[in-house]
KEKE-3310 file (N, C-alpha, C; in steps of 0.2 Angstrom, whole numbers, plus 5000, padded with zeros to 4 digits):
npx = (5507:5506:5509:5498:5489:5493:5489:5478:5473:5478:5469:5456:5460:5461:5449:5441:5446:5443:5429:5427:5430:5420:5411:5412:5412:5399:5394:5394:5391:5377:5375:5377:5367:5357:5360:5358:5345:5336:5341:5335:5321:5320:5322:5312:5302:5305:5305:5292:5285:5288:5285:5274:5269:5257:5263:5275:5281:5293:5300:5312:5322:5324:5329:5343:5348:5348:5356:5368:5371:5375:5386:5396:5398:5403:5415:5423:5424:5431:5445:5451:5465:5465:5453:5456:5452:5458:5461:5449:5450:5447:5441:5433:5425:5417:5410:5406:5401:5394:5383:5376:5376:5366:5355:5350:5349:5338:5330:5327:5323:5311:5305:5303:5294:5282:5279:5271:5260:5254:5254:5268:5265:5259:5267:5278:5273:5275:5288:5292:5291:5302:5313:5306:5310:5324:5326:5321:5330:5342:5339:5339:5350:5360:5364:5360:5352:5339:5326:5316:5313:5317:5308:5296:5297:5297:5286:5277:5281:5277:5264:5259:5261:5255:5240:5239:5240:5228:5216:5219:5217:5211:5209:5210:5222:5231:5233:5242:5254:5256:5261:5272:5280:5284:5291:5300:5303:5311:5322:5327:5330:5337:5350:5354)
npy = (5379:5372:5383:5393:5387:5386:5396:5399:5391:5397:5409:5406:5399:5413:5417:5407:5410:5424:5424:5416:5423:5433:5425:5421:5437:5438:5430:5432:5446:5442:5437:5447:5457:5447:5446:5458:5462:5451:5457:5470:5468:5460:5470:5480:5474:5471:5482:5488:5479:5483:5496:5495:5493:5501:5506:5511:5525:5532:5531:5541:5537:5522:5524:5530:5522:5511:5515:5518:5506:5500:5510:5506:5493:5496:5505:5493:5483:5490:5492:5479:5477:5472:5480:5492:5512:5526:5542:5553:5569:5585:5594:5590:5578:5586:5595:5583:5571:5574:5579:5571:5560:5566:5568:5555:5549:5557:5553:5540:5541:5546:5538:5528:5533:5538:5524:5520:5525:5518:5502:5489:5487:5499:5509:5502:5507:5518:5523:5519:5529:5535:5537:5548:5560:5560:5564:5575:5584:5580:5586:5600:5602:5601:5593:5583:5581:5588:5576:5570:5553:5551:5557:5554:5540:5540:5549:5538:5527:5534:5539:5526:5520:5530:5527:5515:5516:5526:5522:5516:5527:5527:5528:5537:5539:5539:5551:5559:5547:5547:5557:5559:5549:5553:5564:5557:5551:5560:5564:5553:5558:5568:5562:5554)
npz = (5432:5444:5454:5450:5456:5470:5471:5469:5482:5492:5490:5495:5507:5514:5511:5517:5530:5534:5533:5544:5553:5552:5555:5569:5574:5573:5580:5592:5593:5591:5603:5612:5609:5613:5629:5632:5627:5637:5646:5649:5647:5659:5667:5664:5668:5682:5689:5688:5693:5709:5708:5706:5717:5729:5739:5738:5732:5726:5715:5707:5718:5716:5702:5706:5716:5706:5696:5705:5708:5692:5691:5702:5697:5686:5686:5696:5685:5675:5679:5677:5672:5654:5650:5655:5652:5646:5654:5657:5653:5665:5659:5649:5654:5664:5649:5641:5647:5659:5656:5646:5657:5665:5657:5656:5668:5671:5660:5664:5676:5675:5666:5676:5684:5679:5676:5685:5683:5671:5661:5657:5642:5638:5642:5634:5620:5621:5623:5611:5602:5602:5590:5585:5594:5594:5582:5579:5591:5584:5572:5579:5584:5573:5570:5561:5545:5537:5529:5516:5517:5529:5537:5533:5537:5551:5555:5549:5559:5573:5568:5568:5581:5589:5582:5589:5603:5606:5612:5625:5633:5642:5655:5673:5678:5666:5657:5663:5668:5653:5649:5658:5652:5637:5643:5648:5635:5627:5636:5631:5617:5618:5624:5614)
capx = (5500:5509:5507:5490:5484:5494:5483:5468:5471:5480:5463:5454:5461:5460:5442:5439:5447:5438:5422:5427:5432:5414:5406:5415:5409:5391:5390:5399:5385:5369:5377:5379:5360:5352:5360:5356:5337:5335:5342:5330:5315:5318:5322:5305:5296:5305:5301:5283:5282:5290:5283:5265:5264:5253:5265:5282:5284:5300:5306:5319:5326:5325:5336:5348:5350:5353:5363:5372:5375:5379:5392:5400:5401:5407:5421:5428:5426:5436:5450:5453:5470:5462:5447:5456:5451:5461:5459:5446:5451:5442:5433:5430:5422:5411:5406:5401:5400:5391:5376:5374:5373:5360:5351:5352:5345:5331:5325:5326:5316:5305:5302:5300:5286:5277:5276:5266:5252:5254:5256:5273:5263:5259:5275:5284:5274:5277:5295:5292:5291:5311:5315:5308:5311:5329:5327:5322:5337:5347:5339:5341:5356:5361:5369:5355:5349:5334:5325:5309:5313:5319:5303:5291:5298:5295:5278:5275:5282:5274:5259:5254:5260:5247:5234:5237:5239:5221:5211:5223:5219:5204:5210:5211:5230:5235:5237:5248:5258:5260:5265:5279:5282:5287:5295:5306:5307:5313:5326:5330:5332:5343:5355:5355)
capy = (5377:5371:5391:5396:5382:5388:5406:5399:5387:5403:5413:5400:5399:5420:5417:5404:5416:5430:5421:5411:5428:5436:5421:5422:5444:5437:5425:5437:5453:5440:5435:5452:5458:5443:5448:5467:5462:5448:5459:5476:5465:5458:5475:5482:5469:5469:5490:5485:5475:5487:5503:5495:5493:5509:5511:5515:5533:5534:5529:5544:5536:5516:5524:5531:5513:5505:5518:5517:5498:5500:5513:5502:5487:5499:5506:5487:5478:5496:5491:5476:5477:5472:5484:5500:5515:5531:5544:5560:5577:5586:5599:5584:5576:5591:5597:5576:5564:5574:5581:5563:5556:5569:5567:5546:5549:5560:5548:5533:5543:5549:5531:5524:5537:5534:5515:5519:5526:5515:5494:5489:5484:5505:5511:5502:5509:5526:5523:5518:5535:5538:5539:5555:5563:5558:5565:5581:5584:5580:5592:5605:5601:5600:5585:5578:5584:5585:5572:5565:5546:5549:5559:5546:5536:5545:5550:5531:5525:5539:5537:5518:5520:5535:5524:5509:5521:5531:5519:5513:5534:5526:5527:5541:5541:5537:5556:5561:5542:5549:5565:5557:5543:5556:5570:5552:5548:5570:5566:5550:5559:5572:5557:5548)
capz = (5435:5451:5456:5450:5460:5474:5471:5471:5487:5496:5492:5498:5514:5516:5513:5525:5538:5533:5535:5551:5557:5553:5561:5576:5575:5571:5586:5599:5590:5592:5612:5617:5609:5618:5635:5633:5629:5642:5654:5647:5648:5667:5670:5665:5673:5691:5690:5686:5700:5712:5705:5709:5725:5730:5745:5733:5732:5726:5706:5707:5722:5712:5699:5709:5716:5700:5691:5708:5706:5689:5690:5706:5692:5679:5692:5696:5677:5671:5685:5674:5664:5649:5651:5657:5648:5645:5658:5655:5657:5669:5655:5643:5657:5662:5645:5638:5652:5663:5652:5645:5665:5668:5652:5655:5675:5670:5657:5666:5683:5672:5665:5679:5687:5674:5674:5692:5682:5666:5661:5653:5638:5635:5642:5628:5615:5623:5623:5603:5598:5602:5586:5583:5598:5592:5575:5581:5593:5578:5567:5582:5586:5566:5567:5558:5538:5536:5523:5517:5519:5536:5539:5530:5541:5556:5554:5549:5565:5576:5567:5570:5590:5589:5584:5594:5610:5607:5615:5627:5636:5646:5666:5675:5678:5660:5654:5667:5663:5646:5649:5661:5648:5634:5644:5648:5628:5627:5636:5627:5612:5620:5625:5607)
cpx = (5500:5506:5500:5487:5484:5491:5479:5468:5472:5472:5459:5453:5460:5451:5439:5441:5446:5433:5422:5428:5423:5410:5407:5411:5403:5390:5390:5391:5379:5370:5375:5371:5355:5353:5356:5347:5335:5336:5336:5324:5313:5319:5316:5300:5297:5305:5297:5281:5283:5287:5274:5264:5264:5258:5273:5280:5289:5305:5311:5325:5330:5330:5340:5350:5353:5357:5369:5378:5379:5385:5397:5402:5407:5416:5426:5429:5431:5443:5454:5460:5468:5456:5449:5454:5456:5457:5455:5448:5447:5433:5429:5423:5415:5405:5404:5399:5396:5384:5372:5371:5365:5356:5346:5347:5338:5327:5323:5321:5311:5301:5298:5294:5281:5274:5272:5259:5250:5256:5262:5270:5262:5264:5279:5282:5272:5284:5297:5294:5298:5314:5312:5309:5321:5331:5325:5327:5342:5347:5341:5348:5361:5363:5366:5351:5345:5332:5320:5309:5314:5312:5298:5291:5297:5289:5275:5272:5278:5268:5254:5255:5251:5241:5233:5235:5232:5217:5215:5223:5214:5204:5211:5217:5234:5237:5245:5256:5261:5262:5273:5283:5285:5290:5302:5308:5311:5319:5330:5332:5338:5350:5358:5359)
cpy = (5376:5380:5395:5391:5384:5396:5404:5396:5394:5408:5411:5400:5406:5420:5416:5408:5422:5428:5417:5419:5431:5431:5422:5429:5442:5434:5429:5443:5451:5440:5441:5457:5454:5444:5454:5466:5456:5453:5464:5474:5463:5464:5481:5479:5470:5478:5492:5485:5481:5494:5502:5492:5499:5512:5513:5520:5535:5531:5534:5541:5526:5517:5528:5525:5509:5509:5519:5509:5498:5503:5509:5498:5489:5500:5499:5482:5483:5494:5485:5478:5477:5478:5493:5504:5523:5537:5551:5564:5579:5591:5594:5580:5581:5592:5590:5572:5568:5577:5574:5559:5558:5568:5558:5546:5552:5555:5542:5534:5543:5544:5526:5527:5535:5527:5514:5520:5522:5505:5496:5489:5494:5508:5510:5507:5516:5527:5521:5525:5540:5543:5547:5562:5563:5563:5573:5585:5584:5584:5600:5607:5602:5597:5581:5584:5581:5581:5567:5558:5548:5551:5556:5542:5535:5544:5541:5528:5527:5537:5531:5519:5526:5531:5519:5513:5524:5527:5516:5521:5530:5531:5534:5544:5540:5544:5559:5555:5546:5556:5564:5553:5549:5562:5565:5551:5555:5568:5559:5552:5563:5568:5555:5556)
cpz = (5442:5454:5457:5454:5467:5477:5474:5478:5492:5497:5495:5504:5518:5517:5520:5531:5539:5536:5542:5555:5558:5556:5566:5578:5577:5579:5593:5599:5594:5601:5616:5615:5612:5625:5637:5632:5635:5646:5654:5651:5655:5671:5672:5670:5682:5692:5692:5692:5706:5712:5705:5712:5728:5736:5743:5730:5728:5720:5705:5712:5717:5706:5703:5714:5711:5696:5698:5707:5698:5689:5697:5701:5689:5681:5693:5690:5674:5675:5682:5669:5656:5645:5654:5652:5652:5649:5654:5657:5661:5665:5649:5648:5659:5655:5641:5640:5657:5661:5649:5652:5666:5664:5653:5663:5671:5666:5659:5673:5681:5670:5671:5684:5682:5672:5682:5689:5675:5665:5657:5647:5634:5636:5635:5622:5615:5620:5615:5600:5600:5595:5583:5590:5594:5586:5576:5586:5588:5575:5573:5584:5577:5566:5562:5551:5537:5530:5521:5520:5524:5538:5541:5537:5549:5558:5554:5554:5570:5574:5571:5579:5591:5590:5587:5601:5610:5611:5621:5636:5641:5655:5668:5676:5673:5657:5656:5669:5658:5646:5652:5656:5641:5637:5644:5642:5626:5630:5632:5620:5614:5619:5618:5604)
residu = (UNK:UNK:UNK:UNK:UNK:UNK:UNK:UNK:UNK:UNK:UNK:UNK:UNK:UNK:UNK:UNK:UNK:UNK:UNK:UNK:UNK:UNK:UNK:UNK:UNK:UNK:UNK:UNK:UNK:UNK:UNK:UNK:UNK:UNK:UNK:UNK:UNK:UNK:UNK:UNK:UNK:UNK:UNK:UNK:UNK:UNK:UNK:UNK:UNK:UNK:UNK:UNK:UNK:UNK:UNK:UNK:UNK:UNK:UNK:UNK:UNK:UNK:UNK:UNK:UNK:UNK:UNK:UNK:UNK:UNK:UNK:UNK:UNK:UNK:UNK:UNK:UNK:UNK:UNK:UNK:UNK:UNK:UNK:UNK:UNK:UNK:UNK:UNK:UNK:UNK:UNK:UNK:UNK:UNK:UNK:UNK:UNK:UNK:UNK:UNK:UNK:UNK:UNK:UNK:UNK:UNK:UNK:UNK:UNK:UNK:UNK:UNK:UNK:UNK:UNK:UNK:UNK:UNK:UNK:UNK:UNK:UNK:UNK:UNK:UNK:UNK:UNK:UNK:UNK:UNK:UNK:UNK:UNK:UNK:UNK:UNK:UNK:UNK:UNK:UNK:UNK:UNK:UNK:UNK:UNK:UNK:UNK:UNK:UNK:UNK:UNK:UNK:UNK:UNK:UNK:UNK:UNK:UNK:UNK:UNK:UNK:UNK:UNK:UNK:UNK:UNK:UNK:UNK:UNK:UNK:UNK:UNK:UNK:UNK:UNK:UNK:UNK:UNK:UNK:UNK:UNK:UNK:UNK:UNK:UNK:UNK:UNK:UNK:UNK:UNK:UNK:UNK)
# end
C-alpha cells in the first residue's frame, strides 16, 4: 500500500509540474501576443498620423527607417550570448532571407502608401483579406492542397470584408488606396 501511494503522490507531483510548466508557456505566449498587438496598433496609428500630413511624400522612405532601426536592434539583441544564432551561408542567405526581405519591404511600402489615401479603420479590413492572398501562394506554390473547408472558409472571410468595404469606395482616392492596400496584402501572402 506504502508504494501505490507513493505512485499516485509521484503522479501527482509530475502533474503539477506539467501544469506549472504549461502555465508558465501560457503566461509567457499571452505576454508576448500583447506586446506584438500593443506594439502593431501604435504602429498603425503613428503611420496614420505621419502619412497624413499632405506634405509627407515619402512611405517608401518611412519604411526604410523602421526596418532600418529594426534590423540595428535585431544586430545588437543577436550579439547577446544567449540569443546568438548560427551563422547563414552565403547561398541560403540569397535564395530565403533575401526574397522574404524583399517581399516584407514591398508590403510594408506598399501599406503605408496606401494609408495616405485611406483611414486605419479601411486599411485593416483591406489587410483582412490575407488569408486568401496567403492560400493562393500556397496553392501556387503547392505547398498548400487544395480543400473545400479551407475554401468555405476563404470565401466566407473575403466575402463579409467585401461587403463591409462596398460602401466604404465613396472618396475620390479610395480606389487607388485599395489597389495599393491589396498589391501590399499580394505580397503579404508571398511572405506567409
Amino acid at each position: 500500500q506504502a508504494r501505490a501511494l507513493m505512485r499516485r503522490l509521484e503522479r501527482r507531483i509530475e502533474r503539477l509540474q506539467c501544469s506549472r510548466a504549461h502555465a508558465v508557456w501560457y503566461a509567457q505566449t499571452c505576454a508576448c501576443i500583447t506586446v506584438w498587438f500593443t506594439a502593431s496598433v501604435f504602429i498603425a496609428f503613428a503611420n496614420k498620423h505621419l502619412l497624413s500630413d499632405p506634405d509627407f511624400h515619402f512611405p517608401f522612405f518611412l519604411t526604410c527607417c523602421s526596418n532600418s532601426g529594426v534590423a540595428l536592434l535585431a544586430f545588437f539583441v543577436t550579439r547577446l550570448p544567449p540569443l546568438r544564432q548560427k551563422t547563414v551561408k552565403c547561398h541560403t542567405f540569397v535564395r530565403k532571407v533575401v526574397p522574404l526581405a524583399a517581399a516584407t519591404t514591398l508590403d510594408i511600402g506598399f501599406s503605408n502608401w496606401s494609408m495616405i489615401f485611406l483611414d486605419v479603420a479601411f486599411h485593416t479590413i483591406i489587410k483582412g483579406t490575407a488569408p486568401l492572398f496567403v492560400l493562393l501562394c500556397g496553392l501556387a506554390l503547392r505547398v498548400e492542397r487544395p480543400s473545400r473547408r479551407t475554401l468555405l472558409a476563404i470565401v466566407v472571410i473575403v466575402g463579409g470584408l467585401s461587403l463591409v468595404a462596398c460602401d466604404r469606395l465613396t472618396l475620390k482616392d479610395r480606389p487607388l488606396g485599395l489597389l495599393l492596400g491589396l498589391v501590399s496584402v499580394g505580397f503579404t501572402g508571398t511572405r506567409w
